[in-house]
TORBALUM-88797 format. One record per atom (N, C-alpha, C): residue number from 1; atom name; x, y, z. Coordinates in nm, 3 decimals, always signed. Atoms other than C-alpha are relative to their C-alpha. Example, Ala and Ser with C-alpha at 12.3 -4.5 7.8 and 13.67 -1.06 7.14 Angstrom:
NODE; 1; N; +0.089; -0.119; +0.000
NODE; 1; CA; +1.230; -0.450; +0.780
NODE; 1; C; +0.090; +0.120; +0.000
NODE; 2; N; -0.082; -0.119; -0.006
NODE; 2; CA; +1.367; -0.106; +0.714
NODE; 2; C; -0.077; +0.109; +0.073
end
This chain:
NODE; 1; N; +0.041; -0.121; +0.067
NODE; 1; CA; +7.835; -5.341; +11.430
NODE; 1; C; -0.149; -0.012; -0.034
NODE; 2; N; +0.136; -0.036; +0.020
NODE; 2; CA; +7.459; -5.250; +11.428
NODE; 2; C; -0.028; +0.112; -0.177
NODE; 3; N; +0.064; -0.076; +0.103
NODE; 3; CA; +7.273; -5.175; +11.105
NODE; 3; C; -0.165; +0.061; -0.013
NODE; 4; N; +0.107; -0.098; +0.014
NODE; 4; CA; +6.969; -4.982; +11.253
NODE; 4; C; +0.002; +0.136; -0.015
NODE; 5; N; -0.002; -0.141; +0.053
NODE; 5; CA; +6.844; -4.674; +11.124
NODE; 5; C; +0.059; +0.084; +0.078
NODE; 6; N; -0.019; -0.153; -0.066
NODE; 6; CA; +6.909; -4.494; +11.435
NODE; 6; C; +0.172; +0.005; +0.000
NODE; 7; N; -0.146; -0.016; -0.026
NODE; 7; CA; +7.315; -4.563; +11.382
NODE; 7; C; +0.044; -0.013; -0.147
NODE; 8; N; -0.047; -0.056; +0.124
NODE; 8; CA; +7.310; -4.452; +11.009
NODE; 8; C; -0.078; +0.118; -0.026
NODE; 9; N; +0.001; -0.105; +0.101
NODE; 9; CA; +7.294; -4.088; +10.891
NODE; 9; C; -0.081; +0.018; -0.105
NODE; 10; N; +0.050; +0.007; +0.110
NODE; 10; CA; +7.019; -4.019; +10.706
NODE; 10; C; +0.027; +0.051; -0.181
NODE; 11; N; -0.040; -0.085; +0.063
NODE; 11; CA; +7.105; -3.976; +10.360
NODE; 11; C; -0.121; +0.110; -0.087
NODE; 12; N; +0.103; -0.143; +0.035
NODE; 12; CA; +6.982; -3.647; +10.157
NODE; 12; C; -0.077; -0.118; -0.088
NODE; 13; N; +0.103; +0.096; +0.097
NODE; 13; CA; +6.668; -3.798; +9.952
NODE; 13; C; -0.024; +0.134; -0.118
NODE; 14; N; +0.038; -0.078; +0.121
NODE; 14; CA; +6.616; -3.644; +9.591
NODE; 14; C; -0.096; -0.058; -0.112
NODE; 15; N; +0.069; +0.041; +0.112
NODE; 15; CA; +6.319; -3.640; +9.361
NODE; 15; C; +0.023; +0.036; -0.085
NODE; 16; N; -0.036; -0.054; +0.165
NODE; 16; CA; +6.410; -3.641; +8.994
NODE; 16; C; -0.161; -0.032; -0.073
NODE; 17; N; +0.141; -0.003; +0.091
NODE; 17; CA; +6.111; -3.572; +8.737
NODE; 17; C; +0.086; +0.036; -0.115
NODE; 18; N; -0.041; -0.053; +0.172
NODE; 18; CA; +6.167; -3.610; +8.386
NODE; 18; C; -0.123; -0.049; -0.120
NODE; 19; N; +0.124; +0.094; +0.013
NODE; 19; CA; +5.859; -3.734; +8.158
NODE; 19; C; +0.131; -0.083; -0.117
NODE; 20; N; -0.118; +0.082; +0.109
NODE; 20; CA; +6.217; -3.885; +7.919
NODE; 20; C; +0.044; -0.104; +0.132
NODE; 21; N; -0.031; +0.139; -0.125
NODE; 21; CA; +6.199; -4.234; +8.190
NODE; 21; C; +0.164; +0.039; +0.006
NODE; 22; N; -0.145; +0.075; -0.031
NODE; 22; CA; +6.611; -4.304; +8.065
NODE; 22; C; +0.026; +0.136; +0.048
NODE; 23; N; -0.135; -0.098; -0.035
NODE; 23; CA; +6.723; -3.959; +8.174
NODE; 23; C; -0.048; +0.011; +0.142
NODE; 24; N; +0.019; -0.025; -0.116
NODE; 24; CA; +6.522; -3.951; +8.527
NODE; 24; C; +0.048; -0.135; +0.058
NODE; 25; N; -0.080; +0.158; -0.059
NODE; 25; CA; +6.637; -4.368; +8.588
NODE; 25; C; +0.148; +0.090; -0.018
NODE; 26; N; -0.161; -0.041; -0.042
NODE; 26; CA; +6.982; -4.216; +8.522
NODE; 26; C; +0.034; +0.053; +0.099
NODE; 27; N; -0.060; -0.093; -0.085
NODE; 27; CA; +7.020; -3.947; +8.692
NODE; 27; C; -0.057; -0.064; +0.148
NODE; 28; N; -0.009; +0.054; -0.169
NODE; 28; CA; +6.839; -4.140; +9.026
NODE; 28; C; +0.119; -0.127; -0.004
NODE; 29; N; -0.107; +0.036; +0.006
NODE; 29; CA; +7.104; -4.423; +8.924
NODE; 29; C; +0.105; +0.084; +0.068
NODE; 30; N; -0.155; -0.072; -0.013
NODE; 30; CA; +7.374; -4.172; +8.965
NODE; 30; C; +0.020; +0.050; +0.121
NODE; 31; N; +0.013; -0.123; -0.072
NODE; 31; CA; +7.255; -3.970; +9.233
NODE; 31; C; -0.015; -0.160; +0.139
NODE; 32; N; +0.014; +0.099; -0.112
NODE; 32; CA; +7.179; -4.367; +9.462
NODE; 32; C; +0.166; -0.024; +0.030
NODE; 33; N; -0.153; +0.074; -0.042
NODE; 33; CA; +7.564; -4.446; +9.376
NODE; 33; C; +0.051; +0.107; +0.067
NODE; 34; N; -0.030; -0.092; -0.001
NODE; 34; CA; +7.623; -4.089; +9.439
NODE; 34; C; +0.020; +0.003; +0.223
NODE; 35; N; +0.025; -0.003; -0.118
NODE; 35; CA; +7.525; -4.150; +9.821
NODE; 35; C; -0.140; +0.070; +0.055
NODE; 36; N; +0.089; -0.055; -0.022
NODE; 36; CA; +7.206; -4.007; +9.762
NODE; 36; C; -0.163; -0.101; +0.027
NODE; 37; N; +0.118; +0.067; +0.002
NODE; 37; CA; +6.865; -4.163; +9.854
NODE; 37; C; -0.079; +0.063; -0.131
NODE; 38; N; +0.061; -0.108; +0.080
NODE; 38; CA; +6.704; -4.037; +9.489
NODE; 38; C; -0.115; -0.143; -0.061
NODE; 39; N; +0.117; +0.073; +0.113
NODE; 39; CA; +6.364; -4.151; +9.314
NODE; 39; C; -0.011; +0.094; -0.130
NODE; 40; N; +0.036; -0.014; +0.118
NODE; 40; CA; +6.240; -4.139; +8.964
NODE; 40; C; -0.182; +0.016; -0.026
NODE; 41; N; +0.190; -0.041; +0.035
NODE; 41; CA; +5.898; -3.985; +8.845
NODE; 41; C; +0.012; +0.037; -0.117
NODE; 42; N; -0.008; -0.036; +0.126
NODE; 42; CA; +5.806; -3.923; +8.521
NODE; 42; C; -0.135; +0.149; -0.052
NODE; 43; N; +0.066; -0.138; +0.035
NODE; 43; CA; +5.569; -3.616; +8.523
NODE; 43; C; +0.007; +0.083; +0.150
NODE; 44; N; +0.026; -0.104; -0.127
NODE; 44; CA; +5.487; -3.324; +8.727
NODE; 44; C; -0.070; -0.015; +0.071
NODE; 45; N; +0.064; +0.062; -0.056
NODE; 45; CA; +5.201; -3.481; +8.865
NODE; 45; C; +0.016; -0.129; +0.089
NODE; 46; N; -0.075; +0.104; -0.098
NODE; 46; CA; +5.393; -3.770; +8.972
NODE; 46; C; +0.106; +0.023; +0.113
NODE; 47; N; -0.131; -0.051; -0.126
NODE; 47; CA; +5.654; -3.551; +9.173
NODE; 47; C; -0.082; +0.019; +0.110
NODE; 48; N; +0.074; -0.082; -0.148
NODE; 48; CA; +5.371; -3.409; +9.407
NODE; 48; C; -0.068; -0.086; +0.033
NODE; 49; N; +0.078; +0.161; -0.084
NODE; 49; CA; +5.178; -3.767; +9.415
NODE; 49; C; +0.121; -0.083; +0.131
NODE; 50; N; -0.116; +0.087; -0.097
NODE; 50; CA; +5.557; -3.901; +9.552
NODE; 50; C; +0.003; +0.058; +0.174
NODE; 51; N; +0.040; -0.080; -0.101
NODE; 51; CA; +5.472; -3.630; +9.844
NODE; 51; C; +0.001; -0.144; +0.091
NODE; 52; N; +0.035; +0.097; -0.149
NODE; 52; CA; +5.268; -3.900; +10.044
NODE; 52; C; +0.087; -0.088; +0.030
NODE; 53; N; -0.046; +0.122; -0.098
NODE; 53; CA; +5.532; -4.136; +10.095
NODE; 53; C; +0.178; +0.020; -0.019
NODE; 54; N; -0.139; +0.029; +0.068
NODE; 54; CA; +5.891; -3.978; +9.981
NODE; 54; C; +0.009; +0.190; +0.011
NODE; 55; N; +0.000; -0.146; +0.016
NODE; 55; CA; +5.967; -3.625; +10.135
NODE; 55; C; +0.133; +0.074; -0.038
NODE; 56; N; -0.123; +0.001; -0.020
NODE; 56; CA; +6.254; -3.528; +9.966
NODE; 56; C; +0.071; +0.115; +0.006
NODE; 57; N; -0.101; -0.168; -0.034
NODE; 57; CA; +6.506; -3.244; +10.042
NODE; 57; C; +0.051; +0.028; -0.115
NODE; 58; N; -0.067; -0.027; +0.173
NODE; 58; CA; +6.603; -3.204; +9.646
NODE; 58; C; -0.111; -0.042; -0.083
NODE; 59; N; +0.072; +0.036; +0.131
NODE; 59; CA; +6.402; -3.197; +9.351
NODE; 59; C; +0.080; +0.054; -0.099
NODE; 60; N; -0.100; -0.021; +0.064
NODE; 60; CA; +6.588; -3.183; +9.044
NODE; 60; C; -0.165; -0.029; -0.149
NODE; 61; N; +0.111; +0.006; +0.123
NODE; 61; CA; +6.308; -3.132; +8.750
NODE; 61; C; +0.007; +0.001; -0.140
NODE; 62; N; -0.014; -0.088; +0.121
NODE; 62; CA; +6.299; -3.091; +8.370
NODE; 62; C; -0.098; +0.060; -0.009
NODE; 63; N; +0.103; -0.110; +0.018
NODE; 63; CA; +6.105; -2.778; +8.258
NODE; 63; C; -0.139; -0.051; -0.039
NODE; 64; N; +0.095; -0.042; +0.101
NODE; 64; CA; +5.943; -2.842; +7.993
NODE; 64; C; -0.067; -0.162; -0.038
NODE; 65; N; +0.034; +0.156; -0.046
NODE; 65; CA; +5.712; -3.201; +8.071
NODE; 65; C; -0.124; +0.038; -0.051
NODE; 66; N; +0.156; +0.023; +0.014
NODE; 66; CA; +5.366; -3.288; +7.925
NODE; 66; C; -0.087; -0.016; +0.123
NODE; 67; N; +0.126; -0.005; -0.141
NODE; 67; CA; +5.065; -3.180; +8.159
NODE; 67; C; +0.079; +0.099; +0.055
NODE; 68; N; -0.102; -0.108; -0.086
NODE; 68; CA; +5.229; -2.990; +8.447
NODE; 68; C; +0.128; +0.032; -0.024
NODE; 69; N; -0.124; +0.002; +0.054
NODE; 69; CA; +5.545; -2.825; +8.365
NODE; 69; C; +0.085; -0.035; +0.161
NODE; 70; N; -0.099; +0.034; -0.139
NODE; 70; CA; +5.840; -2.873; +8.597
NODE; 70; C; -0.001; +0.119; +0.075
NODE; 71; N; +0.040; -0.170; -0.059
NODE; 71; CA; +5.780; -2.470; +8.716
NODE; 71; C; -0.106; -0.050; +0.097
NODE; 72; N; +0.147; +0.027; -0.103
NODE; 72; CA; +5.416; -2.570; +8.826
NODE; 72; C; +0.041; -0.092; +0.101
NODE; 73; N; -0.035; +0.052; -0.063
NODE; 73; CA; +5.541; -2.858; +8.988
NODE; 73; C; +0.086; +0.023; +0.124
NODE; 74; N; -0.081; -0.080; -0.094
NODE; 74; CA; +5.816; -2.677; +9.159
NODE; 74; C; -0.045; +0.052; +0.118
NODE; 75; N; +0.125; -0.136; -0.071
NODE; 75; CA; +5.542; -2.402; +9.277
NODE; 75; C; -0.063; -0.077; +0.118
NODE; 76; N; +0.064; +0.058; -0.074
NODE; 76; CA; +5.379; -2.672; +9.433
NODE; 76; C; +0.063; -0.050; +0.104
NODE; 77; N; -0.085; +0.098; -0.116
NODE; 77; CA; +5.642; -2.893; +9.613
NODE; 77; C; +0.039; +0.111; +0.088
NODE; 78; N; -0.105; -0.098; -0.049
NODE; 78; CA; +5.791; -2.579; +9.737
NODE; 78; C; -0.101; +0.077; +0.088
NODE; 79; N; +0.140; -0.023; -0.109
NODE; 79; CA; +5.435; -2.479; +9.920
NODE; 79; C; -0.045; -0.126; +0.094
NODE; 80; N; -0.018; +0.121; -0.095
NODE; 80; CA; +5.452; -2.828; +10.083
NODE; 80; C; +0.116; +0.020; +0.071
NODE; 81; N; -0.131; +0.014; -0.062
NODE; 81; CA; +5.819; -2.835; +10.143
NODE; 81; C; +0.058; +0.094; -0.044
NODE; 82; N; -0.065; -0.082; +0.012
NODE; 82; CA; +5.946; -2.506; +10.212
NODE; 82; C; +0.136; +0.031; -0.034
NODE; 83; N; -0.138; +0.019; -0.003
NODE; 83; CA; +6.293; -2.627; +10.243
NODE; 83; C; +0.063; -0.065; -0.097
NODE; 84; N; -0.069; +0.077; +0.087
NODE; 84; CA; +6.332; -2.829; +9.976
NODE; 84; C; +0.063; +0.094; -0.112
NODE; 85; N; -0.099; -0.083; +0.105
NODE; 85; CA; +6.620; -2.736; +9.728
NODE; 85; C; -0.068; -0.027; -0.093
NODE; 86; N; +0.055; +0.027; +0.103
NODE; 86; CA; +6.500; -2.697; +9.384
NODE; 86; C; +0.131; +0.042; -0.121
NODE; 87; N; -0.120; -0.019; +0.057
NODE; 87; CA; +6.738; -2.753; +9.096
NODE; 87; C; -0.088; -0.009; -0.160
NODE; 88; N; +0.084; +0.021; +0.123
NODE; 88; CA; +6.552; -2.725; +8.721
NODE; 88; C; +0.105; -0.027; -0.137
NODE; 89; N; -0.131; -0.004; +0.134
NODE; 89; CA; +6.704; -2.809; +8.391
NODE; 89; C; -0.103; -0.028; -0.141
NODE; 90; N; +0.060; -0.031; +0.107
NODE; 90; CA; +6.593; -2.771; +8.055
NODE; 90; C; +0.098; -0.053; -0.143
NODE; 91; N; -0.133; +0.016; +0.110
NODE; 91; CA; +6.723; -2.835; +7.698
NODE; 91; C; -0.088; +0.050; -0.158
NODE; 92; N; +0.001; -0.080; +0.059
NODE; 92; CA; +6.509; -2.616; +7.573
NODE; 92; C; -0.079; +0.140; +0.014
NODE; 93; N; -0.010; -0.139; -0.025
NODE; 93; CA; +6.454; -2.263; +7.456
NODE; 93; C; -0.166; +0.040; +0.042
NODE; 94; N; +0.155; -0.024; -0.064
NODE; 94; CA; +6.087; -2.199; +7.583
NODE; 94; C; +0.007; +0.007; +0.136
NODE; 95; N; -0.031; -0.005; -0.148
NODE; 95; CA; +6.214; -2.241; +7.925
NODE; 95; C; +0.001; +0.131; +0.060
NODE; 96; N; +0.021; -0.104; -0.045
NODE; 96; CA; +6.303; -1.886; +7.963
NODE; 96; C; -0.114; +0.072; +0.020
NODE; 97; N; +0.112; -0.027; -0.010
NODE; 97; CA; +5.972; -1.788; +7.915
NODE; 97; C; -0.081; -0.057; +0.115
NODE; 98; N; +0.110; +0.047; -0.170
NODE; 98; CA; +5.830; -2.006; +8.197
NODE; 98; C; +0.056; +0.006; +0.162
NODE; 99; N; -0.090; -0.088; -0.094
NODE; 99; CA; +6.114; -1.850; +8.392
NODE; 99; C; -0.024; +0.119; +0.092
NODE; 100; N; +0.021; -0.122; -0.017
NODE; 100; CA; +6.039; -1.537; +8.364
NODE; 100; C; -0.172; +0.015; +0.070
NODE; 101; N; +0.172; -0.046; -0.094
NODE; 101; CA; +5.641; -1.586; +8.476
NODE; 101; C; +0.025; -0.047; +0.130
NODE; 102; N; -0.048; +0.002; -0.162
NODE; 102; CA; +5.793; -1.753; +8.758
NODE; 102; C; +0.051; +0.091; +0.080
NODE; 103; N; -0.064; -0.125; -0.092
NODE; 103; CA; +5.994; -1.479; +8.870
NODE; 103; C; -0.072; +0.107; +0.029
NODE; 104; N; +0.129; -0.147; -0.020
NODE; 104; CA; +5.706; -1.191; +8.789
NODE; 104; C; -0.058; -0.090; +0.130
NODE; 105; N; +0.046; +0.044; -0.124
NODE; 105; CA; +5.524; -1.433; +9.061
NODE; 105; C; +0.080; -0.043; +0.098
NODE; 106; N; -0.050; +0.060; -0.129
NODE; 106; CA; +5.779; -1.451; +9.279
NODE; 106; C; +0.109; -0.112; +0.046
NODE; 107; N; -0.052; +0.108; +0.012
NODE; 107; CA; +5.961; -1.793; +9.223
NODE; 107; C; +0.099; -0.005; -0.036
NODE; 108; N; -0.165; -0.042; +0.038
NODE; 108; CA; +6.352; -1.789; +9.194
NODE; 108; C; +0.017; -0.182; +0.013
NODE; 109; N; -0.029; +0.099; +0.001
NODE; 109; CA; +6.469; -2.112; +9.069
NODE; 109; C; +0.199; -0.023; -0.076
NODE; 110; N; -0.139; -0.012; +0.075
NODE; 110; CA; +6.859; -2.212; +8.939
NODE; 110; C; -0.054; -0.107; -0.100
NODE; 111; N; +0.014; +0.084; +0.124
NODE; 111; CA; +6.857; -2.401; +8.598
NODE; 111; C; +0.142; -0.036; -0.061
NODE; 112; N; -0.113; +0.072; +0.067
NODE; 112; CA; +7.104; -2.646; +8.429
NODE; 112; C; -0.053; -0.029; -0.101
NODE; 113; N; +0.105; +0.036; +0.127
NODE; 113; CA; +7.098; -2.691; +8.043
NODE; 113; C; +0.072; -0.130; +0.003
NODE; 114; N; -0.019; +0.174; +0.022
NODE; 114; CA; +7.086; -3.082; +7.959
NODE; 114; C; +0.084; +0.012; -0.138
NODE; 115; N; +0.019; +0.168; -0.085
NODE; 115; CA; +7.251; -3.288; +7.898
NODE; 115; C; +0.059; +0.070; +0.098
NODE; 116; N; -0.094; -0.004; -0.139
NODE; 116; CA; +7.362; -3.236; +8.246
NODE; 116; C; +0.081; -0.138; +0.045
NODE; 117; N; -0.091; +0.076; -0.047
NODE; 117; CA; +7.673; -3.372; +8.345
NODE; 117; C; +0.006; -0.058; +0.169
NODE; 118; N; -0.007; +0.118; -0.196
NODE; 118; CA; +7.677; -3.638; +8.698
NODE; 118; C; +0.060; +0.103; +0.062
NODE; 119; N; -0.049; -0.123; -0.081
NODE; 119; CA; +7.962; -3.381; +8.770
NODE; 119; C; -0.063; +0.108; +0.049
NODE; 120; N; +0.049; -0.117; -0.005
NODE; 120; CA; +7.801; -3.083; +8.724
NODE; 120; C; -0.129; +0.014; +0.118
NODE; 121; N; +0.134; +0.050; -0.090
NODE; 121; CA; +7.460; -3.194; +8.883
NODE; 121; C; +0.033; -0.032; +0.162
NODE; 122; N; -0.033; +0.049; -0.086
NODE; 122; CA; +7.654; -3.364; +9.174
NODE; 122; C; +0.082; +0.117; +0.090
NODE; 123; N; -0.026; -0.120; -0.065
NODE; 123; CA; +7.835; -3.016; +9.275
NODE; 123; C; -0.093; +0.123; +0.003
NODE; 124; N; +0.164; -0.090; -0.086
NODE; 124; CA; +7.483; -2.810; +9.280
NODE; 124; C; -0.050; -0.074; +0.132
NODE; 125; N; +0.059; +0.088; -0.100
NODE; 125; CA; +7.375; -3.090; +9.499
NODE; 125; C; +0.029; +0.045; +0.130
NODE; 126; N; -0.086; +0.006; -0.092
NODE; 126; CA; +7.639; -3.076; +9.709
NODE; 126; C; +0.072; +0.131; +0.106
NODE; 127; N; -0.106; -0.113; -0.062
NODE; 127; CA; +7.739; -2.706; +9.707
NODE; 127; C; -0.127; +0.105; +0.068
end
């Protein structure tokens, strides 16, 4: 049995951004056992630096992050990587507000409120 790349399935790769380290180590924890290839960044600036070397088909953000929010960030990855899914989550109420300027410009995102559950998170992923 051969263990080169070209006779394993790539799996989906997901960037998590959280600037709270234990909840973005978790959730890429959850999301590696999960079967997912996932990294950990801790700002919004660090999701679109991971660009050069980590293109991933999921970003899973929190909103509301010191410096760039997880919106801006979004805005951005999502003008690089058209295709990438975008999944946002929040845990708090100011969010709607940076919602709603997203949407006047255009930007349709789905949002989960934290704590987000492995379950819950792991059937957006998936569905």
């Amino acid at each position: 049995m051969s263990d080169s790349p070209a006779a394993t399935p790539s799996k989906p790769r997901v960037l998590v951004a959280d600037d709270e380290q234990v909840i973005a180590n978790t959730l890429a924890i959850i999301l590696n056992q999960a079967g997912f290839e996932a990294r950990a960044v801790y700002s919004g600036e660090k999701a679109i630096d991971a660009l050069d070397d980590f293109q991933p088909d999921m970003l899973i953000t929190d909103v509301i992050m010191t410096g760039m929010t997880g919106i801006e960030a979004a805005i951005a990855i999502r003008a690089k990587l058209p295709n990438c899914k975008i999944l946002l989550f929040s845990g708090q109420a100011a969010t709607a507000d940076l919602l709603e300027k997203a949407r006047q410009d255009g930007h349709e995102f789905e949002i989960l409120a934290k704590p987000v559950h492995p379950t819950d998170l792991l059937a957006k992923l998936r569905g």
